[in-house]
Every structure is written in structure tokens, then in C-alpha cells.
Residue, then its C-alpha position, 0 to 999 in steps of 0.5 A: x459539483x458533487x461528482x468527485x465527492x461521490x466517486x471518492x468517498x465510494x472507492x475509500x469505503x471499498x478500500x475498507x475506511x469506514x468513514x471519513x474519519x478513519x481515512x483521514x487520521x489513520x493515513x496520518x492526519x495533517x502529518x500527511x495531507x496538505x489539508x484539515x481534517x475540517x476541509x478534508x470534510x469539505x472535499x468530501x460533502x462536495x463543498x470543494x475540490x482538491x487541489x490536484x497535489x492534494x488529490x495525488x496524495x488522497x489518492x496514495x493513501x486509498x491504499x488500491x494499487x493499480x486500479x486504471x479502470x478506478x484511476x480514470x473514473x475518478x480522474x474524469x470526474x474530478x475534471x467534470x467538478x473542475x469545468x463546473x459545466x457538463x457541456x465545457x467537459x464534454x467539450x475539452x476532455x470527453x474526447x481524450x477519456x479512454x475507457x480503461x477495461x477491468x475484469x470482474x474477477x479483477x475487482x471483486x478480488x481487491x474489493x473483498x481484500x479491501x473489505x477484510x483488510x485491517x489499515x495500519x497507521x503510522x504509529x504501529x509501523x514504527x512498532x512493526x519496524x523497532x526491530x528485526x524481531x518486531x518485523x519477523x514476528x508480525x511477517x510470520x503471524x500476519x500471513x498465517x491464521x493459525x496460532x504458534x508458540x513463542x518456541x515455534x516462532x523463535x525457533x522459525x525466525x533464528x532469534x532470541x525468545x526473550x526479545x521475540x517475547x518483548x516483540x509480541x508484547x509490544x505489538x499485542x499492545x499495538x493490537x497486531x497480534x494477540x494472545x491465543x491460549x497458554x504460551x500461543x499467539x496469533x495475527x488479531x484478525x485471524x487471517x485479516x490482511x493487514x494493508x500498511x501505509x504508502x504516504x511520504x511520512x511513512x517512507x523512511x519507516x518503510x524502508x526500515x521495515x524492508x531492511x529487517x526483511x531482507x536481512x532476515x531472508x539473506x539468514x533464514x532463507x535462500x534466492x529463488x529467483x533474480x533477474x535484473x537488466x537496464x534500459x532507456x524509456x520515456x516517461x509513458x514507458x516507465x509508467x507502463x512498466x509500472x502499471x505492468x509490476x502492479x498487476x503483476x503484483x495482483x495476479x500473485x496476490x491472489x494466490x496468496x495462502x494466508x487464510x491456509x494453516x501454515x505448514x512446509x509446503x507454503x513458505x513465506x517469500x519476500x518479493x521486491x521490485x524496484x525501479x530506479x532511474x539511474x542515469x540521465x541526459x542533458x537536454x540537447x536545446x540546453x546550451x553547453x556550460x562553459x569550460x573553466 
């Protein structure tokens, strides 16, 4: 026992919560996880191990991605603690454990985001997402280090000043942004990444978000690229496309120019996939339903 303890509370530093504290209530406390804060502790002092629903969702809200090389450690020594015994793991699931290969580039990357990273909780997404200016202010001074008027930034997002103004306040309230000077704002950290929630409860917000997003890049902006088709996979399919859009999604990340003063040549794009299951079939052992 200890094994899974150690690996975790490991990757939840790298991932930029200091403690276990921090982890715990800025993903969103009991709203959130299937547990207290109290055995929260436990799991993490290697007094007991999570189940393995609990465990999908404490590793959600590490907020890292596609980390297979990471994934598959921790997942091994969850089993190990699981089977108690050294000799009975070596036995049952050493031989299915595949090392899973990273690049160091690869790590280093998503660990020094992770270390400059600020994590936003629930309460200051509902702020970010209240409305369409609250959503365009914060996407255009957390992808910038520079400071901006409340001019420029009306005049980029096509909104009305006044309620651009009501935005930045609320958020400085939030500690997202901050004043910068007479009539300047700026992203808190000058540069940091902000790293926003992935849990269930944070789902809806998300999805507001994303709305007021697309709408201020249906009116402000124009396609750049699109491409869509659909297929029939398996379930070791699906996820590999899955795993393959995450690294996808690392590789452009770090050609991200938000630590650069903003200017013409580096605009901002919203990129999304999204993957549905769209249709699907009865199981031929599964008999027929009578007619009426």
C-alpha cells in the first residue's frame, strides 16, 4: 500500500495544485467527487484506495490530458495496492502492462505549462461564461501578456464598452484579469495559462462558454479550416482517435504565442473537435422484439 498514493499526489503537484487542499476544493469539493475532503486525505496518505469510479474522476480533474506514459504508471500501481501483494501483481497484470513511451520534450512541455498554470474553479467559470462579453474579454487578455484599453478591446471583440467594462470588473473581482495603469487591463498573471475545469459539474458551464465562443467567431471572424466525415469503429478505435486529437492538441499547444505581445500576425483561433457516436446497432444475440 502507498504505491498509488505516492504516484498521484506526484502528478497532482506537476499538474500545478500545490497541495491537496487546493486539488481537492478548486475542482469543486463534494460537488464533484464521490468522497470528503477527509478521506480525500486518506487516499492521499495511502490509508485507502479509491474506488475505481472515484479514481476515473480524481484522474479527470488532474487536468493533463493525454498523458498514456503517466496514465499507465499510475494505473499499475493502483493495481499493485489493489492486489496488496508484489508477488500476486507480478502474476496477474505484470505481464499485460505495456510500457507506454513519451518523449522528454513531450513531458518537460505539459509540466512547465502545468507549473505556470493558474486553475480556474467552478465559481469563476460561471463568471467567464455570464455572458458573451465576459467569455471575449477573458479569450483575448488570457492569451496575451500585454495590457490593452478598454477601447482596444471593445473595438476587437465588436461589443458595447459599457458592458465590456461591467465584464472586466467582475472578472478583476474574480482575480482573471487586472488592472493595469489609467484605463489598461491585463490577463492576472501576465502570460499564465489558465487550465479551466473538466469535471461533470463543470459540463453545462463549458458548454455555455463554447457557445459564446462560436458566436463571437461566427461575427468577428472567418473559417480557416473544416473537415468532417463519419465511420464505424470499435471501442479500442474510438479511443485511439481519441488519444490521436489529444496529441494533436499538445503538438499545437506548443506553438501557442501567448507569452508574445499580441499584434496582427498572431490572431486568435478557436479550435474544436468533437466526436459523437452517432448511430448504432442492435446486438445480433439480442432477439427481435415482437411486432404489434
Amino acid at each position: 500500500m502507498g504505491h498509488f498514493s505516492r504516484s498521484f499526489s506526484k502528478l497532482r503537484a506537476l499538474s500545478g495544485f500545490k497541495n491537496a487542499y487546493s486539488y481537492y476544493h478548486l475542482n469543486g469539493g463534494r460537488r464533484v467527487f464521490p468522497f470528503t475532503y477527509v478521506h480525500y486525505l486518506k487516499i492521499e496518505r495511502g490509508g485507502s484506495l479509491p474506488t475505481p469510479r472515484a479514481f476515473a474522476v480524481m484522474l479527470d480533474n488532474l487536468r493533463r490530458g493525454n498523458a498514456p506514459a503517466e496514465r499507465r504508471r499510475l494505473v499499475d500501481d493502483y493495481l499493485r495496492d489493489l492486489c496488496a501483494d508484489d508477488e500476486v501483481y507480478d502474476r496477474l497484470f505484470a505481464p499485460l502492462s505495456i510500457p507506454t513511451i513519451e518523449s522528454a520534450q513531450t513531458v518537460a512541455v505539459r509540466n512547465l505549462r502545468a507549473h505556470f498554470s493558474s486553475q480556474v474553479t467552478i465559481p469563476q467559470l460561471q463568471a467567464i461564461a455570464a455572458s458573451r462579453e465576459s467569455t471575449g474579454v477573458f479569450t483575448l487578455l488570457a492569451g496575451i501578456p500585454n495590457s490593452l484599453t478598454l477601447k482596444d478591446i471593445s473595438g476587437i471583440l465588436g461589443a458595447d464598452g459599457k458592458k465590456c467594462l461591467a465584464a472586466l470588473r467582475t472578472l478583476r473581482g474574480w482575480r482573471l484579469v487586472r488592472s493595469a495603469g489609467k484605463d489598461r487591463w491585463q490577463n492576472r498573471g501576465g502570460g499564465l495559462h489558465y487550465q479551466l475545469p473538466k469535471s461533470k459539474a463543470a459540463s453545462g458551464l463549458l458548454e455555455k462558454l463554447n457557445e459564446h465562443r462560436r458566436a463571437l467567431a461566427k461575427e468577428r471572424g472567418q473559417d480557416y479550416f473544416g473537415n468532417a466525415l463519419t465511420l464505424r469503429l470499435d471501442p479500442a478505435g474510438a479511443q485511439s482517435a481519441v488519444a490521436e486529437f489529444e496529441r494533436v492538441y499538445a503538438s499545437i499547444l506548443a506553438s501557442n504565442q501567448e507569452l508574445s505581445p499580441a499584434g496582427p500576425e498572431t490572431p486568435v483561433y478557436l479550435i474544436e473537435t468533437r466526436m459523437h457516436r452517432m448511430l448504432t446497432f442492435d446486438d445480433p444475440a439480442t432477439p427481435p422484439r415482437p411486432s404489434r
